[in-house]
C-alpha positions in Angstrom: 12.0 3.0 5.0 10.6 1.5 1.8 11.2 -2.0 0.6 11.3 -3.4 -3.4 7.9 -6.1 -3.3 9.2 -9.1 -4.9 7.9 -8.5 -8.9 4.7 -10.1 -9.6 1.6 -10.2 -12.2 -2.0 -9.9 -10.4 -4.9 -10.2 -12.7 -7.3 -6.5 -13.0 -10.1 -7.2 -11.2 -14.1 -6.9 -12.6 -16.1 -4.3 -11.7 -19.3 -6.0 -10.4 -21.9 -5.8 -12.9 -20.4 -6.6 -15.7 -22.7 -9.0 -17.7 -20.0 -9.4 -20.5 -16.4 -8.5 -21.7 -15.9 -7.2 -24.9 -12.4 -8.0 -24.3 -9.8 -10.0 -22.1 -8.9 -7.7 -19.1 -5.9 -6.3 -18.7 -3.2 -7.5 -16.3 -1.9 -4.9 -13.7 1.7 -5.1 -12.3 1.5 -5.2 -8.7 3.3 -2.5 -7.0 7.0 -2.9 -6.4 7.5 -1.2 -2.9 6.1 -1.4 0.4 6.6 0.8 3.5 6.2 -1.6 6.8 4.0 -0.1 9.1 2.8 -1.7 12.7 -0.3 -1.0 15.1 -0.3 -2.1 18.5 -3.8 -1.6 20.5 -2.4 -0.8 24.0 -4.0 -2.0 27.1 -7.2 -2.8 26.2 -8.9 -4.9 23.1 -9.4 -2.8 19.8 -12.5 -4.0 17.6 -12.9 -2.4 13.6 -10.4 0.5 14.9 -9.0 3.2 12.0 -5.1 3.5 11.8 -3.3 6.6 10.4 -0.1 6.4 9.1 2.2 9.5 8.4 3.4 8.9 4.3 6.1 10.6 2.8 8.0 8.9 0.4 9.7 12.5 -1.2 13.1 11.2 -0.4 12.5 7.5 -1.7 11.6 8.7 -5.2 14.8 11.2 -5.9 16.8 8.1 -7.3 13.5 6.5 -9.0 13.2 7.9 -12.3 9.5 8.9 -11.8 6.7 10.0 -9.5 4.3 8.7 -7.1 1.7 6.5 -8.6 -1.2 6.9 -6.1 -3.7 4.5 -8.1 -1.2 2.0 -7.1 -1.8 2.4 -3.7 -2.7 -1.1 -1.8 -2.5 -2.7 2.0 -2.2 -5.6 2.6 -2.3 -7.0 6.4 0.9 -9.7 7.2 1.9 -11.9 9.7 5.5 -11.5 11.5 7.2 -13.6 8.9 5.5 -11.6 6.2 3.2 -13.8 4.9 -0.4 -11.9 3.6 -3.0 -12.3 6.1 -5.3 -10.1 4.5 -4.9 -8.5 1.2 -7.9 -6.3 0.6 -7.0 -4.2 3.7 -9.6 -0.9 3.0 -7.7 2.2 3.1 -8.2 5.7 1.8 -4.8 7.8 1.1 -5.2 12.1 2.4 -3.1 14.0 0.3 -1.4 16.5 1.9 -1.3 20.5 1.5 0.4 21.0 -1.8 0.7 17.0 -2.9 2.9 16.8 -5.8 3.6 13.3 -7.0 7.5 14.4 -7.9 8.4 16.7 -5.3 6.5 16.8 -2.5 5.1 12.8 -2.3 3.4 13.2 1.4 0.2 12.4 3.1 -1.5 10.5 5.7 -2.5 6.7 4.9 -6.0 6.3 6.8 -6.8 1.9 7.0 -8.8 -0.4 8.5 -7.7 -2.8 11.4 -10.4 -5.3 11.0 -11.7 -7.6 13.5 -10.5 -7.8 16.9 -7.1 -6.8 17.9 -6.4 -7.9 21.4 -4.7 -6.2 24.4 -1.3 -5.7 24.4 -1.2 -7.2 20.5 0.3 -6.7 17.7 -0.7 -6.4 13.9 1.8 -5.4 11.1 0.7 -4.0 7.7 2.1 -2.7 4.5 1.5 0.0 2.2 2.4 -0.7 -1.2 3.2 1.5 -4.2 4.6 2.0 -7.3 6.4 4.5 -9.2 4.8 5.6 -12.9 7.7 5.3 -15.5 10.5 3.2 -13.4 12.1 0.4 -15.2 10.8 -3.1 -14.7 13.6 -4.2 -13.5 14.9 -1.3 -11.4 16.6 -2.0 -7.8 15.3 -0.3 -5.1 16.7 3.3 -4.8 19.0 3.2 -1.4 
């Protein structure tokens, strides 16, 4: 079930290579929600394995006011009290058959579990997004 991210400002980040702005970068709002999502490696060590992680969040955006916003898409690795471990998780987000960000919000979340996850552990994640259009200061839809 999705969760409302507590509201906060990150700065855009620079494209390597850049020898010069022309000007200031914009700030992006960090996405509001987050869908909890845990791996556990079974009876043996896991080292650099992939995790895939059914998505659909069709439901979730009925009372949002807007669709998906799949740029927005981040994950972020944290510990059991929540914390951010990691927050440059790499991810890539599958579509599914007949994606449409307003009615049919679905696909698979493909993600890196980095480093070694020992036996029997383990590692909880998030995938955050945002909705394009929803007030700032919108509660989360039930």
């Amino acid at each position: 079930m999705p969760h409302q991210v507590a509201s906060q400002r990150i700065a855009a980040i620079a494209l390597a290579g850049w020898a010069a702005a022309l000007a200031p970068l914009p700030v992006a709002a960090a996405p509001r929600f987050h869908v909890p999502v845990t791996v556990a490696a079974g009876d043996a060590a896991r080292v650099d394995l992939l995790a895939e992680a059914p998505l659909d969040l069709t439901a979730f955006l009925g009372g949002t006011g807007g669709p998906l916003d799949p740029s927005a898409f981040r994950v972020v690795e944290v510990d059991t009290g929540g914390a951010i471990l990691d927050d440059a998780v790499p991810f890539q987000f599958d579509a599914a058959s007949g994606f449409d960000a307003n009615l049919h919000a679905a696909g698979e979340m493909v993600f890196a579990v980095n480093d070694t996850t020992p036996a029997f552990a383990t590692r909880h994640f998030r995938i955050l997004f945002d909705v394009v259009g929803a007030c700032a200061d919108c509660p989360a839809p039930p």
